[in-house]
TORKOL-4160 file (C-alpha; in steps of 0.2 Angstrom, whole numbers, padded with zeros to 4 digits, m for minus):
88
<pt num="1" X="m0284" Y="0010" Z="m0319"/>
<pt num="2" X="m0283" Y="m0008" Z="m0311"/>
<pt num="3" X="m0269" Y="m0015" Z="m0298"/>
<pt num="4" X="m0264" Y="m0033" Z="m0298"/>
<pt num="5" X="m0258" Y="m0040" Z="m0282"/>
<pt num="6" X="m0246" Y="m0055" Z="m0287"/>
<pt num="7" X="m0242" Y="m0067" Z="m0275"/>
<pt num="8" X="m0223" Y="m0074" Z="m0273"/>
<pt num="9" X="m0215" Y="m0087" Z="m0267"/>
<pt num="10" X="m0197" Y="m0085" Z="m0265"/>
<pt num="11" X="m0186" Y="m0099" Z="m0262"/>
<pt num="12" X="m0167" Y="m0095" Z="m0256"/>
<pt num="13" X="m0153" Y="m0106" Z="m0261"/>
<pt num="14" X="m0149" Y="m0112" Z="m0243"/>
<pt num="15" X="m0154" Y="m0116" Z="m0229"/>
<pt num="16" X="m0141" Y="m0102" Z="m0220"/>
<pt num="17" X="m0147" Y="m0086" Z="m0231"/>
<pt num="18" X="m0152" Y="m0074" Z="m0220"/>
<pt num="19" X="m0171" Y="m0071" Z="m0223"/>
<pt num="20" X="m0175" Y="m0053" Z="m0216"/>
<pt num="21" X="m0160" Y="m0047" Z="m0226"/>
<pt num="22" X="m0166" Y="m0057" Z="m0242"/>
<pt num="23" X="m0182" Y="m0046" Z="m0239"/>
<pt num="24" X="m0174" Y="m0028" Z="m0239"/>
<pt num="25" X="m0164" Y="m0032" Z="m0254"/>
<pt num="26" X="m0182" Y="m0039" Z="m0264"/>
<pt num="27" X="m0188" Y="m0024" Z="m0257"/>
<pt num="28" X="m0172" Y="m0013" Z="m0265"/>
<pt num="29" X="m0176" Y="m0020" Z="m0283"/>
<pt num="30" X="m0193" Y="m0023" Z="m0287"/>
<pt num="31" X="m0196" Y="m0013" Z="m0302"/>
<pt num="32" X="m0203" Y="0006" Z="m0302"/>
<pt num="33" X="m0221" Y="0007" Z="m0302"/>
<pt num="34" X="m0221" Y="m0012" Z="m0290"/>
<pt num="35" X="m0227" Y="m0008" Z="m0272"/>
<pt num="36" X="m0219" Y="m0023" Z="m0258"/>
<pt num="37" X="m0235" Y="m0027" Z="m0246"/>
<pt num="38" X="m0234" Y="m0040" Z="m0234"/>
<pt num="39" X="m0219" Y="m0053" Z="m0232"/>
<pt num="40" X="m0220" Y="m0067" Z="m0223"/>
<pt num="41" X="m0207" Y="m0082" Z="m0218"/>
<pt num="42" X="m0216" Y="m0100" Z="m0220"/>
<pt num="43" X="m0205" Y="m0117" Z="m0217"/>
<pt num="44" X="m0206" Y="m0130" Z="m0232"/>
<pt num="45" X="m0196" Y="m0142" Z="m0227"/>
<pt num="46" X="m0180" Y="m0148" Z="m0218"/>
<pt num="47" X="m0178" Y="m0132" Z="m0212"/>
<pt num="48" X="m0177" Y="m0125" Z="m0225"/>
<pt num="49" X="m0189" Y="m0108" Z="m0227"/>
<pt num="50" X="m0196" Y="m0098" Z="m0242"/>
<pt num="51" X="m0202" Y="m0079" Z="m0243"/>
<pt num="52" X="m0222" Y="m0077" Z="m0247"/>
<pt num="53" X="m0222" Y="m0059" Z="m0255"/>
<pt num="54" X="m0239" Y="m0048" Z="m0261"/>
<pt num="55" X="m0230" Y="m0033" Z="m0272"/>
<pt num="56" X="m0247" Y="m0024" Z="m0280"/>
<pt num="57" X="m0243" Y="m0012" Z="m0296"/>
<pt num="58" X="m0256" Y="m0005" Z="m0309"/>
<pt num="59" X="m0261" Y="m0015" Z="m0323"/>
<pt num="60" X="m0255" Y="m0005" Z="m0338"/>
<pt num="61" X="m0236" Y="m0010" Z="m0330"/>
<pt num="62" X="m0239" Y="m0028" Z="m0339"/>
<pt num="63" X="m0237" Y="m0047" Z="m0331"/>
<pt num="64" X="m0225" Y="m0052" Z="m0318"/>
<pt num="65" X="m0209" Y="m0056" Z="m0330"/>
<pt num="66" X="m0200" Y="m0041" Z="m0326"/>
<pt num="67" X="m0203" Y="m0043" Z="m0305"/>
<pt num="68" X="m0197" Y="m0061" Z="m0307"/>
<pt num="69" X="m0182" Y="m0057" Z="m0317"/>
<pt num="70" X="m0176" Y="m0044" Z="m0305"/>
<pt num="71" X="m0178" Y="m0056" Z="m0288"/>
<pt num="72" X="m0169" Y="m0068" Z="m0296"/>
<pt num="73" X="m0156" Y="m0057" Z="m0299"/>
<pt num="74" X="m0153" Y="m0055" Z="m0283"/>
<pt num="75" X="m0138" Y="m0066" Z="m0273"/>
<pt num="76" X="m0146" Y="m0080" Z="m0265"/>
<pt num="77" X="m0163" Y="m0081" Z="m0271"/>
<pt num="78" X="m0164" Y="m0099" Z="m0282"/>
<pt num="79" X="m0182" Y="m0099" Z="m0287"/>
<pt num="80" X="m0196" Y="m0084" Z="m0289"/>
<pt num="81" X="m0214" Y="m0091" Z="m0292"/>
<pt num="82" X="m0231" Y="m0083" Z="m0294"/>
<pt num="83" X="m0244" Y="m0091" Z="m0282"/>
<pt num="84" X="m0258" Y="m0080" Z="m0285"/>
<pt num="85" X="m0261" Y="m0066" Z="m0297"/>
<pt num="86" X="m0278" Y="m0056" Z="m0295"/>
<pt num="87" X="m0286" Y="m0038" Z="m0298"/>
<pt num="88" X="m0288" Y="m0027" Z="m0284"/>
């Protein structure tokens, strides 16, 4: 069976959310099957910062919908946006 890596952006909704504890809650409630791999903080502009996210999950599991829906979910997140989505 295929994985996907899929490549987020993930853009708080202030300047003053607190990043690292942004991550751990993404982290908390990705959907079952959807592994976190590396994180990274990168500034946009202003100050203000975005998260760039690789979660990698088998292929069967289907696109990225469900992963987006459950980051935005989240307190303090205001956009979710796939980058880059390719086959391991």
């Amino acid at each position: 069976m295929a994985r996907v890596i899929i490549t987020l952006r993930i853009m708080p909704e202030d300047v003053d959310v607190d990043l690292e504890e942004l991550i751990e809650k993404i982290k908390g409630a990705v959907p079952e099957g959807t592994d976190v791999r590396a994180n990274e903080i990168v500034p946009i502009a202003f100050g203000l910062k975005a998260i760039r996210m690789n979660v990698a999950r088998d292929e069967s599991l289907g696109g990225p919908n469900d992963i987006e829906a459950a980051i935005m979910a989240i307190e303090g997140v205001a956009q979710v946006e796939v980058e880059m989505l390719s086959r391991m």
